[in-house]
VOKE-471037 format. One record per atom (N, C-alpha, C, CB): residue number from 1; x, y, z; atom name. Coordinates in steps of 0.2 Angstrom, whole numbers. Glycine has a CB too. Example, Ala and Ser with C-alpha at 12.3 -4.5 7.8 and 13.67 -1.06 7.14 Angstrom:
ATOM   n    xx    yy    zz atom
ATOM   1    66   -28    39    N
ATOM   1    62   -22    39   CA
ATOM   1    66   -16    39    C
ATOM   1    57   -22    45   CB
ATOM   2    64   -11    35    N
ATOM   2    68    -5    36   CA
ATOM   2    64     0    39    C
ATOM   2    70    -3    29   CB
***
This chain:
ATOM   n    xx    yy    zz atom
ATOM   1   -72  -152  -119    N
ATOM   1   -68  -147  -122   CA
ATOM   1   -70  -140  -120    C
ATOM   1   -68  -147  -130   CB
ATOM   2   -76  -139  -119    N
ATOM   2   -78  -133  -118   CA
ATOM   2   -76  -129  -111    C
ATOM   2   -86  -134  -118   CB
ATOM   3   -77  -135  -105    N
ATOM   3   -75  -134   -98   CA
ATOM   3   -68  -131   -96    C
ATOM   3   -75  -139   -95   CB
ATOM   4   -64  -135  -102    N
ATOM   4   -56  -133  -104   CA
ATOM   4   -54  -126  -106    C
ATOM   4   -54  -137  -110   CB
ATOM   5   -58  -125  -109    N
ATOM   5   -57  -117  -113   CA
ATOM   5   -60  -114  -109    C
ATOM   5   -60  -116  -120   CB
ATOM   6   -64  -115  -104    N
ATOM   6   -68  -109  -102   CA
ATOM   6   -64  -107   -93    C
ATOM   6   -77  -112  -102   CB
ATOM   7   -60  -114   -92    N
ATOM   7   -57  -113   -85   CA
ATOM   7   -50  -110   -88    C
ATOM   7   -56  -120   -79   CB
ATOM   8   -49  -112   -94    N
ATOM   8   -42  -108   -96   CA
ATOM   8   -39  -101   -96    C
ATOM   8   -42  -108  -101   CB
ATOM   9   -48  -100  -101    N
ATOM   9   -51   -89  -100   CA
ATOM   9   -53   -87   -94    C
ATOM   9   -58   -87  -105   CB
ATOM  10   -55   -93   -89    N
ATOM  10   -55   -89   -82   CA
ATOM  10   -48   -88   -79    C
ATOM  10   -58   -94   -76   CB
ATOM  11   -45   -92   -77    N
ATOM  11   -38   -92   -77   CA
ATOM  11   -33   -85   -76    C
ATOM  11   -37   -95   -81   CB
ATOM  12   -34   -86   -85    N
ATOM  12   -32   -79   -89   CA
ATOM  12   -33   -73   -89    C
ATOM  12   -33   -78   -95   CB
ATOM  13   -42   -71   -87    N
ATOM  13   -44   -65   -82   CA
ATOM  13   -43   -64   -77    C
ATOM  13   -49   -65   -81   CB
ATOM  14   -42   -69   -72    N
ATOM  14   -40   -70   -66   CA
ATOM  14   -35   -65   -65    C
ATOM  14   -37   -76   -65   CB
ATOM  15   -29   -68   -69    N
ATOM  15   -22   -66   -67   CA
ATOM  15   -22   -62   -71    C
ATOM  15   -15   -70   -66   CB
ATOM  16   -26   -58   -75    N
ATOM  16   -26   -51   -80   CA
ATOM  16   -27   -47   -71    C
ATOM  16   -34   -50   -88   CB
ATOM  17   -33   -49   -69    N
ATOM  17   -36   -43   -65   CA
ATOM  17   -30   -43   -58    C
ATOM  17   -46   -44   -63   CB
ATOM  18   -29   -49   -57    N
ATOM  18   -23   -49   -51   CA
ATOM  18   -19   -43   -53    C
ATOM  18   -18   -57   -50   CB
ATOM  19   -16   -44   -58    N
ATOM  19    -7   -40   -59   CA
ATOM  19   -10   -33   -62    C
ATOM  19     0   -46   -66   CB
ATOM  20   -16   -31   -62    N
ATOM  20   -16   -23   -67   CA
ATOM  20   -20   -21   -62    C
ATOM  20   -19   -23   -75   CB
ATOM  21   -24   -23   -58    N
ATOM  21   -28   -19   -55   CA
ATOM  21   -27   -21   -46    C
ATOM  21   -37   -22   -58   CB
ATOM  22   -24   -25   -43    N
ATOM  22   -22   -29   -37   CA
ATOM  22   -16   -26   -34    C
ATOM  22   -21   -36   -37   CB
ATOM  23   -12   -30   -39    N
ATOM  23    -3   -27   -38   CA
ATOM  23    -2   -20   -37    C
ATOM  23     1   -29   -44   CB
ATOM  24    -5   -16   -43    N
ATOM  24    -3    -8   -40   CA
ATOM  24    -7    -6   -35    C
ATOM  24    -3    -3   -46   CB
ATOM  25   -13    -8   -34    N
ATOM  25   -17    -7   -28   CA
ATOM  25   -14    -6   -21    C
ATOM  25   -20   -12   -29   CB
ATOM  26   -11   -13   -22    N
ATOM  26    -9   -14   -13   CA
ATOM  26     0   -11   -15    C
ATOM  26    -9   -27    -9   CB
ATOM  27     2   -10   -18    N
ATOM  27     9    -5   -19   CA
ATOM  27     9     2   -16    C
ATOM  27     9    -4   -27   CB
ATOM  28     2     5   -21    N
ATOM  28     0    11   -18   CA
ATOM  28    -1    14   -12    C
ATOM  28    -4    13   -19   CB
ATOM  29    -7     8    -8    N
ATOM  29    -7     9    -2   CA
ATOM  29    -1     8     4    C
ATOM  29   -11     6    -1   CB
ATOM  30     5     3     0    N
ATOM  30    10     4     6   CA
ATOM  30    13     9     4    C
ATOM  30    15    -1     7   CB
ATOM  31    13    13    -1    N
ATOM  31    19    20    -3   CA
ATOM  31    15    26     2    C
ATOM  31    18    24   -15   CB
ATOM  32     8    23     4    N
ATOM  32     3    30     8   CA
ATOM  32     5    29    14    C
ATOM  32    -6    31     7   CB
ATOM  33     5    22    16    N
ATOM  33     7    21    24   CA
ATOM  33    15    23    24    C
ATOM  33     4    13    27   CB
ATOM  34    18    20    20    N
ATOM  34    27    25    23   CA
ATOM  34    27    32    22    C
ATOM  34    37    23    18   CB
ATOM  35    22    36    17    N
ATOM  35    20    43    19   CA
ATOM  35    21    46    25    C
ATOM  35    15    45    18   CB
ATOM  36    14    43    27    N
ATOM  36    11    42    32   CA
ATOM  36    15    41    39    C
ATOM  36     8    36    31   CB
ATOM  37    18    38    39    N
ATOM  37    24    35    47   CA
ATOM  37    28    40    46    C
ATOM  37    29    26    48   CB
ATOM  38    30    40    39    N
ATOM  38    35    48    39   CA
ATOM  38    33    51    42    C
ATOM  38    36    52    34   CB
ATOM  39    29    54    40    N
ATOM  39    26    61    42   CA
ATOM  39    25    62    48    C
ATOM  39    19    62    40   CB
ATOM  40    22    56    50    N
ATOM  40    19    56    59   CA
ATOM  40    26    57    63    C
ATOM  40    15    47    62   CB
ATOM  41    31    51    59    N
ATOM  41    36    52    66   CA
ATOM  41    40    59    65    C
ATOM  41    43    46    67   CB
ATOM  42    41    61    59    N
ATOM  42    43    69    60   CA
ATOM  42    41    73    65    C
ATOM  42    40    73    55   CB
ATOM  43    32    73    63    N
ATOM  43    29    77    70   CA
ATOM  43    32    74    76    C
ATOM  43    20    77    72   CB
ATOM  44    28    68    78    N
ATOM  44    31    66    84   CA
ATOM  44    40    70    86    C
ATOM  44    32    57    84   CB
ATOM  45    46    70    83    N
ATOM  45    51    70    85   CA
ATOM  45    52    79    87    C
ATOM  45    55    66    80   CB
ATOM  46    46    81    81    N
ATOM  46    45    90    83   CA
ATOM  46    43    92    89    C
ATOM  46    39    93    79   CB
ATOM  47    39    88    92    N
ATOM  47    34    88    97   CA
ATOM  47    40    87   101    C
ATOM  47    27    82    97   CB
ATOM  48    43    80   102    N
ATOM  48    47    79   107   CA
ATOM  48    51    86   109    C
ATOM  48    50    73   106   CB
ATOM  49    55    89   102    N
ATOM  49    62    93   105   CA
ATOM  49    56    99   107    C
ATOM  49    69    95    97   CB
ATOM  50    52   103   105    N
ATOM  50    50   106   108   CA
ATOM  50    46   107   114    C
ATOM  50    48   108   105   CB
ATOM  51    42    98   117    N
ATOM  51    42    99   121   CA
ATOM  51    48   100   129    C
ATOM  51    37    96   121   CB
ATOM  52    52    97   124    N
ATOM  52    61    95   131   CA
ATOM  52    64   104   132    C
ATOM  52    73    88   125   CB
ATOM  53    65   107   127    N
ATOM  53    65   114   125   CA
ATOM  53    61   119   128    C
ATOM  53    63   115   118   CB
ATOM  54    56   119   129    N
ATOM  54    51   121   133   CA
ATOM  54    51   123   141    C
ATOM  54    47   118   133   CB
ATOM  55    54   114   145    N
ATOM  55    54   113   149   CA
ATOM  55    60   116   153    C
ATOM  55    53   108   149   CB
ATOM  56    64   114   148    N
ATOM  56    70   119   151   CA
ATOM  56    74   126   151    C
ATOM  56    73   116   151   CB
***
């Protein structure tokens, strides 16, 4: 009975700490990487017109 209850409350910790501490975790870090690419390809595309701009 004991083993029962005790893989139950594991369990229940488990997927406490998965969905409150995991889930928004790996959420965050994809909201920072489409920042991220955002940003970058902005520059990149800045770069490009001014370097075509330049040349000619």
């Amino acid at each position: 009975m004991g083993k029962v209850v005790m893989l139950v409350l594991g369990t229940l910790l488990g997927l406490f700490v998965v969905f409150n501490f995991l889930v928004p975790m790996l959420v965050g870090l994809v909201k920072l990487a489409l920042i991220v690419g955002v940003v970058a390809l902005l520059v990149f595309v800045a770069v490009t017109v001014v370097g075509k701009s330049s040349r000619s």
